[in-house]
C-alpha positions as CSV (number, residue, x, y, z in Angstrom):
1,X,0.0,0.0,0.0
2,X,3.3,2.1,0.1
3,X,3.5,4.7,-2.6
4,X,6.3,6.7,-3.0
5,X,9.6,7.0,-0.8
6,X,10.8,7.7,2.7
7,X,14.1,9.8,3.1
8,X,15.9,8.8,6.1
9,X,13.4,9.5,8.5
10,X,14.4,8.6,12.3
11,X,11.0,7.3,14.2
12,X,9.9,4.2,15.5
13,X,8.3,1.5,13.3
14,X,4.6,2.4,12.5
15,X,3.6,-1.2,13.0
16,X,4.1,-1.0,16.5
17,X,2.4,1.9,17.3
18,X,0.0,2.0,19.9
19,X,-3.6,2.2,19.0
20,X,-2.3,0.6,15.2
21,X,-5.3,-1.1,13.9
22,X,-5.3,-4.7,13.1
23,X,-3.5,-5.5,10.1
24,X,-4.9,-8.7,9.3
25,X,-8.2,-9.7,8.7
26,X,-10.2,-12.3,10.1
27,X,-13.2,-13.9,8.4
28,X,-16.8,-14.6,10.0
29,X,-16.0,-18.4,10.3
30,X,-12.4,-17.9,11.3
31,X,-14.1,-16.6,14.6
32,X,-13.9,-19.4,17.9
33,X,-17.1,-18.0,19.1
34,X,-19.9,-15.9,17.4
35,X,-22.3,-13.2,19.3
36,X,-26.0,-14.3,18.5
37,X,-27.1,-10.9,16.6
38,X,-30.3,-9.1,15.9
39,X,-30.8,-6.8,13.3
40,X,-33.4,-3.8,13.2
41,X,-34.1,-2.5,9.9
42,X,-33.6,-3.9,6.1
43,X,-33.4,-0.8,4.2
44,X,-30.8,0.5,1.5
45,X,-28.5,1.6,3.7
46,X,-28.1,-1.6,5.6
47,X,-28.2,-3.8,2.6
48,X,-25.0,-1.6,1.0
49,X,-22.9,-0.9,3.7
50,X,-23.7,-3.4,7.0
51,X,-25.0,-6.1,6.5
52,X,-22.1,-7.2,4.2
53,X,-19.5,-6.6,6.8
54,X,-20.8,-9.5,9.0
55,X,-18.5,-11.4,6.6
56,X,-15.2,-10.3,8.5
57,X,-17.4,-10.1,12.1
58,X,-17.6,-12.7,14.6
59,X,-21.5,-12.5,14.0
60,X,-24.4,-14.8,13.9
61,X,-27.1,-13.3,12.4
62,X,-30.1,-14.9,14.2
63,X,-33.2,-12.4,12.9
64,X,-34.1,-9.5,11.0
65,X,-36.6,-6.7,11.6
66,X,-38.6,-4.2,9.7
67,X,-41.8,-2.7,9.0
68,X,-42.2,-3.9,5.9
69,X,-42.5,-7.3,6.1
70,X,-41.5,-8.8,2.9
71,X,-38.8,-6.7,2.7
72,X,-37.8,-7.9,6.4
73,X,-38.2,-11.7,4.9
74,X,-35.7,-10.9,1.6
75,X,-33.1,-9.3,3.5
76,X,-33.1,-12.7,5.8
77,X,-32.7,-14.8,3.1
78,X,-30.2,-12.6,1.6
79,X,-28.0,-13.0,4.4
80,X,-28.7,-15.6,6.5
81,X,-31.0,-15.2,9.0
82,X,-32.9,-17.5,10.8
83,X,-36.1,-15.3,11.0
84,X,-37.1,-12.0,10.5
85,X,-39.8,-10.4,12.4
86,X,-42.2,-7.2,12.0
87,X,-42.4,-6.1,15.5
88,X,-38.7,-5.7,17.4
89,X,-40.2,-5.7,21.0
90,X,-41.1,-9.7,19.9
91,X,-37.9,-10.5,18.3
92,X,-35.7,-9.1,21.0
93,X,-38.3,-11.5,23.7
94,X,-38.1,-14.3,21.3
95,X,-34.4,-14.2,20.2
96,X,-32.8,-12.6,23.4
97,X,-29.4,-11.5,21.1
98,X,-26.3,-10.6,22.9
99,X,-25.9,-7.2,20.2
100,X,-28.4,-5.4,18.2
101,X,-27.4,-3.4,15.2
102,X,-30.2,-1.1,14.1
103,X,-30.2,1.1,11.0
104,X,-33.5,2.9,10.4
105,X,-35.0,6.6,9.6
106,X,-37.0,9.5,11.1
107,X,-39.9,9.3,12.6
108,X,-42.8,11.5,11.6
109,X,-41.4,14.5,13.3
110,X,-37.9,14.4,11.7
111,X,-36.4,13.1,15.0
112,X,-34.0,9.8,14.3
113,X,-35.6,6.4,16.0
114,X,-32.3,5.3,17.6
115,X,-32.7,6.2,21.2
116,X,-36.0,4.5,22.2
117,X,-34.6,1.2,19.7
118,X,-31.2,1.5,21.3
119,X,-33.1,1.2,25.2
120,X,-35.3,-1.5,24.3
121,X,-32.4,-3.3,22.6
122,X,-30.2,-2.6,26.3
123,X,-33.3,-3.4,28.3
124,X,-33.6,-6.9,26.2
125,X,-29.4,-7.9,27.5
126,X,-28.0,-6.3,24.4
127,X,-25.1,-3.9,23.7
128,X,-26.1,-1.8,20.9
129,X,-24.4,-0.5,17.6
130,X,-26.6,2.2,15.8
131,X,-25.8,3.9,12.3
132,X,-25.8,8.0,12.8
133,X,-27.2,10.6,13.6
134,X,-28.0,9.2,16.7
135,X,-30.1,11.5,18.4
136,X,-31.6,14.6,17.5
137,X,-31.2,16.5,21.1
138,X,-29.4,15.5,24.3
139,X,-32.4,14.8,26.0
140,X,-32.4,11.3,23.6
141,X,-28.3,11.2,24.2
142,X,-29.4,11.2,28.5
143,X,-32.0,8.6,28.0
144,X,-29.9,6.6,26.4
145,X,-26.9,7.3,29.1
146,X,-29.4,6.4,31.7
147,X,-30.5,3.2,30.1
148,X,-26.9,1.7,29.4
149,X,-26.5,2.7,33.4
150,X,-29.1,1.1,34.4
151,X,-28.4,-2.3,32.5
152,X,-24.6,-2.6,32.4
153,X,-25.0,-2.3,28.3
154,X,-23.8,-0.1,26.1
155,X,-24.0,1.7,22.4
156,X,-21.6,2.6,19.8
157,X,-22.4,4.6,16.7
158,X,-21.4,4.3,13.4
159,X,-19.0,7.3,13.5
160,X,-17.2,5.9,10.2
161,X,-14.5,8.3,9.8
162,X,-13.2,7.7,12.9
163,X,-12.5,4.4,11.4
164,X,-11.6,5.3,7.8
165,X,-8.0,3.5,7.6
166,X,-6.6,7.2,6.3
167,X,-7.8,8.9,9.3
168,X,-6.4,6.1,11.9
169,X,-3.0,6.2,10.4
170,X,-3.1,9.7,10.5
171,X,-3.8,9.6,13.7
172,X,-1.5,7.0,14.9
173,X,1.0,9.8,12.9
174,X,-0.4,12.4,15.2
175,X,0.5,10.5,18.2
176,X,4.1,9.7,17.6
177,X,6.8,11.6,19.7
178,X,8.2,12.9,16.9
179,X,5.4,15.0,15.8
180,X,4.9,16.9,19.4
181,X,1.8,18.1,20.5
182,X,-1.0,19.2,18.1
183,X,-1.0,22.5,17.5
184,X,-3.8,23.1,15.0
185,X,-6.4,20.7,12.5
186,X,-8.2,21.7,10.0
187,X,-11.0,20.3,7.9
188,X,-13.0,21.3,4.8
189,X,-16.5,19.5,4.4
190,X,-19.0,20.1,1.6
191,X,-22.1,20.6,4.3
192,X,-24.4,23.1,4.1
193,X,-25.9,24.9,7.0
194,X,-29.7,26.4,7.2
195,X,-30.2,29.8,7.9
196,X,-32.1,31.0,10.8
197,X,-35.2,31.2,9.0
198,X,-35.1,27.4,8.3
199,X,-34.3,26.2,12.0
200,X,-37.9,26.3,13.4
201,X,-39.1,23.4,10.4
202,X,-37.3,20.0,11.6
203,X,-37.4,18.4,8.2
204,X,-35.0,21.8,6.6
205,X,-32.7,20.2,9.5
206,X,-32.2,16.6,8.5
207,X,-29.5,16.7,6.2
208,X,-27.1,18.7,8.5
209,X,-28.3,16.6,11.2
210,X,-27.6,13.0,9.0
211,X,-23.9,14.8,8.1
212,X,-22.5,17.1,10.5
213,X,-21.2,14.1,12.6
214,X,-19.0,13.3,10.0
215,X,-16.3,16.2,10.2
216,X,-16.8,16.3,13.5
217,X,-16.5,13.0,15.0
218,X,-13.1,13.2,12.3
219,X,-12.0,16.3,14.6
220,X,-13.0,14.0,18.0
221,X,-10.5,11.5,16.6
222,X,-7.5,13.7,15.8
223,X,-8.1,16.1,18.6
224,X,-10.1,14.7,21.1
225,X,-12.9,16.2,23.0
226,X,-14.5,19.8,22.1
227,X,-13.8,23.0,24.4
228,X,-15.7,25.5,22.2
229,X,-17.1,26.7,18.9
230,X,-17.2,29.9,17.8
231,X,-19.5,29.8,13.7
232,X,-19.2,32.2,10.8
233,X,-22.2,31.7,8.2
234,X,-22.1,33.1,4.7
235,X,-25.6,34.0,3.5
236,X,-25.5,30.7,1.0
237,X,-25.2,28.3,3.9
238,X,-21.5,27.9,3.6
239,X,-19.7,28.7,6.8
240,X,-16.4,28.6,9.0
241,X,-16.1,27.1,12.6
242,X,-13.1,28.1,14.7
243,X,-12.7,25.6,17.6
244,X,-11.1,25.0,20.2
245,X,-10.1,21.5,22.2
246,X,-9.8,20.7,25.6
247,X,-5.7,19.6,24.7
248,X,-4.9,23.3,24.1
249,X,-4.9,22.3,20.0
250,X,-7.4,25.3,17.8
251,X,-8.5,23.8,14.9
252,X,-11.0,25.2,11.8
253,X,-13.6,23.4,9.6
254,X,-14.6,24.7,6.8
255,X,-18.8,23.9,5.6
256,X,-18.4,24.3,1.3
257,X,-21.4,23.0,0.1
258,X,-20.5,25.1,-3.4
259,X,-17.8,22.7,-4.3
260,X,-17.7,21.0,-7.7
261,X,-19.5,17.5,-7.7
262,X,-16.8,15.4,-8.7
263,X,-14.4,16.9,-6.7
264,X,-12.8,15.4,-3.4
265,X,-14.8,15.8,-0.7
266,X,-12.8,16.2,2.0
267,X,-9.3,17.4,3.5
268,X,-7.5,16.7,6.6
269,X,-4.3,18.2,8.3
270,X,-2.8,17.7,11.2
271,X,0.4,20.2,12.1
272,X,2.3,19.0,15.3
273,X,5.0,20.5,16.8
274,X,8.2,19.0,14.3
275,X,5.5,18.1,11.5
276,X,1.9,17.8,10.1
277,X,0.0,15.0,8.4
278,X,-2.2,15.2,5.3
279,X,-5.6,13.5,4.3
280,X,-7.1,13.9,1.0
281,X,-9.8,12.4,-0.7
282,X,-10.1,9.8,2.4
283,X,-7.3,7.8,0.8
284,X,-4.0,9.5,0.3
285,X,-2.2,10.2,3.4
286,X,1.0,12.4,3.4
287,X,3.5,13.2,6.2
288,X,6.2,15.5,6.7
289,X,8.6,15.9,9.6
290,X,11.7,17.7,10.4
291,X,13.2,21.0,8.9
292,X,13.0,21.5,5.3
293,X,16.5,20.7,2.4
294,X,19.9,20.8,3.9
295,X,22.0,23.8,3.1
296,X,20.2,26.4,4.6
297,X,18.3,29.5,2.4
298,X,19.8,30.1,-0.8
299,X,22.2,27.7,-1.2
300,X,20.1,24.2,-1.3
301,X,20.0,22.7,-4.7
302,X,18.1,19.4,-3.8
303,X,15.1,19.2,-2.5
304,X,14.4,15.8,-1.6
305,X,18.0,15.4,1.4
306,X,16.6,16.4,4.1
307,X,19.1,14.8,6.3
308,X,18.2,13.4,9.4
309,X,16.1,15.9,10.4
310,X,13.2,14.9,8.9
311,X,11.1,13.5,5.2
312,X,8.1,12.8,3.5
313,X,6.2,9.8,3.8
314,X,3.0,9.0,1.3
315,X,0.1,6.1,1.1
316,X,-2.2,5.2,-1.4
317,X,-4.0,2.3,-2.0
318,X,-3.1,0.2,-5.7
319,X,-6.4,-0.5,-6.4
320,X,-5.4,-3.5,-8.7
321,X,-5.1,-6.4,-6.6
322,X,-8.0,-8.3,-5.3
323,X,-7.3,-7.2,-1.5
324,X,-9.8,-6.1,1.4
325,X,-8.0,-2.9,1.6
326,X,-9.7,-1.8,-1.4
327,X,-12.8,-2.5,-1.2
328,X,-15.7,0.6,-0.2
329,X,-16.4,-1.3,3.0
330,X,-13.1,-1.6,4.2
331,X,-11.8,2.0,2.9
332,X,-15.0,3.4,4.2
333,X,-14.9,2.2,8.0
334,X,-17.8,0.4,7.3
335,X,-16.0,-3.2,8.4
336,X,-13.7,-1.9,10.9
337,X,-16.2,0.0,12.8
338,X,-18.3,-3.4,12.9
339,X,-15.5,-5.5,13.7
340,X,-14.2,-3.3,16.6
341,X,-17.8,-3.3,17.6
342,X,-18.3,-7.4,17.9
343,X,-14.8,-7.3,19.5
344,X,-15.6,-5.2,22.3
345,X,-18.6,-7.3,22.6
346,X,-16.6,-10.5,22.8
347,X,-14.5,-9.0,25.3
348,X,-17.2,-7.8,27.2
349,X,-15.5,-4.3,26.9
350,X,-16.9,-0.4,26.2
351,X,-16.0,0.5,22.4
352,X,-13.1,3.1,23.0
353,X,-14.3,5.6,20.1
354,X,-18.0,6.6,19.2
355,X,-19.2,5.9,22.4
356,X,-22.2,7.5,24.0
357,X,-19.7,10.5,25.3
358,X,-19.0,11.2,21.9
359,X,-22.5,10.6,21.0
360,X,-23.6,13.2,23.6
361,X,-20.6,15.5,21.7
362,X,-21.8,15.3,18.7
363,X,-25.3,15.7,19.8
364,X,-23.6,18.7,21.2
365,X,-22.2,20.3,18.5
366,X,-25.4,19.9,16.4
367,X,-27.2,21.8,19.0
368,X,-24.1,24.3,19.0
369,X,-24.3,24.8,15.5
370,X,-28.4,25.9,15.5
371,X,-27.7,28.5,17.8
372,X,-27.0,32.7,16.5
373,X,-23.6,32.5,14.6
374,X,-20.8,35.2,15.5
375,X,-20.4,34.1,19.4
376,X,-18.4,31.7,21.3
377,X,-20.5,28.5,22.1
378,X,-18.5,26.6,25.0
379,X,-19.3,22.5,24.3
């Protein structure tokens, strides 16, 4: 997956950083032990994107839900399931699962479904994944809170670009002694943000509700948690956040919903205190450390030896082999967010990332982000 060439760059191995994802992947019936699994909803979504990571996930689907009945019995076919049920409250008496992934829409008042699923699904003996948003208001986010205290279960959320393979190695970059402490990130993220006039109609809200986690469960990953954020909104709906984390670090995201449709979405950096890191397009990840050619001002003539001091690193996948790492699920979090998930589970441990403090953050932020722009909003 290596692209491109170091120059004598002095740091520890990368593979034995802390935190380094696992390499290798395991597949479902590689697993010594499955976790019985119930799944609540059979829509698009689902079919894409999760259902089709239980392939690498120590996971045995045991039923399916939804509303829709014959969709609720494909879906089980398609993948597996023993039953598939219509009602949830009766599949999670019937099946008692030991997780419950649940993937669904709004309700008729543009509020997402996940909190009251997630508390049945804890009350039933199950730790809970849920796709995003996951609540519309921290009232939901407490509920939930309250629930997982009450029952000794828990819920992660399907934060996916805090899983993206890009984003963890930048990350793992960001955390190397060499690099220092963080000094600033910045993010660009084609969102748009309603205006005032739009924030009193629930359904104007949904799409930066459904999004706004992205970026900023990205910034939760690199930064850690949210002091403040301070919003400047352009009359079109593009805007600038200036923020500030608890760690000291300031960062910026940028909202450019004007950008050019096949352009990359996103960009990531990371600047440390002897280097920065560099995401684009989710898949190329650049680093840079130490001072700059040797020779000093004037006199360089080559700009690749930069001694000891420091060097460029760069990743890309090849996209030519047959491999996992280049498939959408894998490049898109989709399976290692899932497979962390079940792991936990198995271990009978709290997920470390997208837990239900970050959920509450990002709950947070949304809330943050519907209040007057031009002020400083502490988080």
């Amino acid at each position: 997956m290596t692209g491109g060439g170091a120059v004598r760059i002095v740091r520890p191995p990368l593979s034995a950083a802390k935190g380094a994802a696992d390499v290798k992947v395991t597949y479902n019936e590689q697993y010594e032990r499955h976790l019985k699994t119930c799944f609540i909803g059979c829509g698009g979504h689902a079919c894409r994107n999760i259902y089709p990571t239980f392939q690498y996930a120590p996971v045995d689907l045991a039923a399916v839900c939804d509303l829709d009945a014959a969709r609720a019995a494909h879906m089980a076919r398609q993948f597996g399931a023993r039953a598939h049920y219509t009602d949830h409250r009766e599949m999670l008496d019937r099946e008692r699962p030991e997780v419950v992934f649940i993937v669904t829409n709004y309700d008729k008042d543009a509020k997402p479904r996940y909190p009251q699923l997630a508390c049945d699904a804890m009350r039933a003996g199950a730790h809970v994944w849920i796709e995003k948003p996951p609540a519309g208001c921290l009232a939901d986010v407490e509920m939930m809170m309250e629930t997982s205290r009450k029952t000794g279960k828990w819920v992660m959320c399907g934060f996916k670009k805090m899983f993206f393979p890009a984003n963890v190695r930048a990350h793992l970059l960001s955390r190397q002694e060499w690099f220092g402490a963080i000094r600033t990130i910045t993010a660009r993220y084609p969102q748009h943000l309603p205006g005032p006039e739009e924030r009193d109609d629930p359904w104007k809200l949904v799409g930066f509700l459904d999004h706004i986690g992205h970026p900023h469960s990205l910034l939760r990953l690199l930064g850690g948690p949210l002091e403040s954020i301070y919003v400047e909104r352009q009359r079109d709906g593009a805007a600038v956040s200036a923020l500030r984390f608890k760690n000291g670090a300031v960062g910026t995201l940028h909202l450019c919903p004007g950008i050019g449709g096949g352009s990359p979405l996103e960009h990531t950096e990371i600047v440390g205190e002897h280097g920065n890191v560099i995401v684009e397009n989710n898949i190329r990840v650049y680093c840079y450390s130490g001072g700059g050619p040797e020779g000093g001002y004037g006199v360089a003539g080559d700009f690749t030896d930069t001694g000891e001091r420091g060097g460029a690193q760069f990743w890309e996948p090849e996209f030519s082999l047959g491999q996992l790492y280049n498939k959408g699920l894998f490049l898109l979090g989709y399976a290692p967010e899932v497979i962390s998930f079940c792991k936990h589970a198995l271990a009978g441990t709290p997920p470390e990332k997208a837990d239900l403090e970050c959920i509450w953050e990002m709950t947070r932020i949304y809330e943050a982000y519907l209040q007057p722009t031009g002020k400083v909003i502490k988080i």
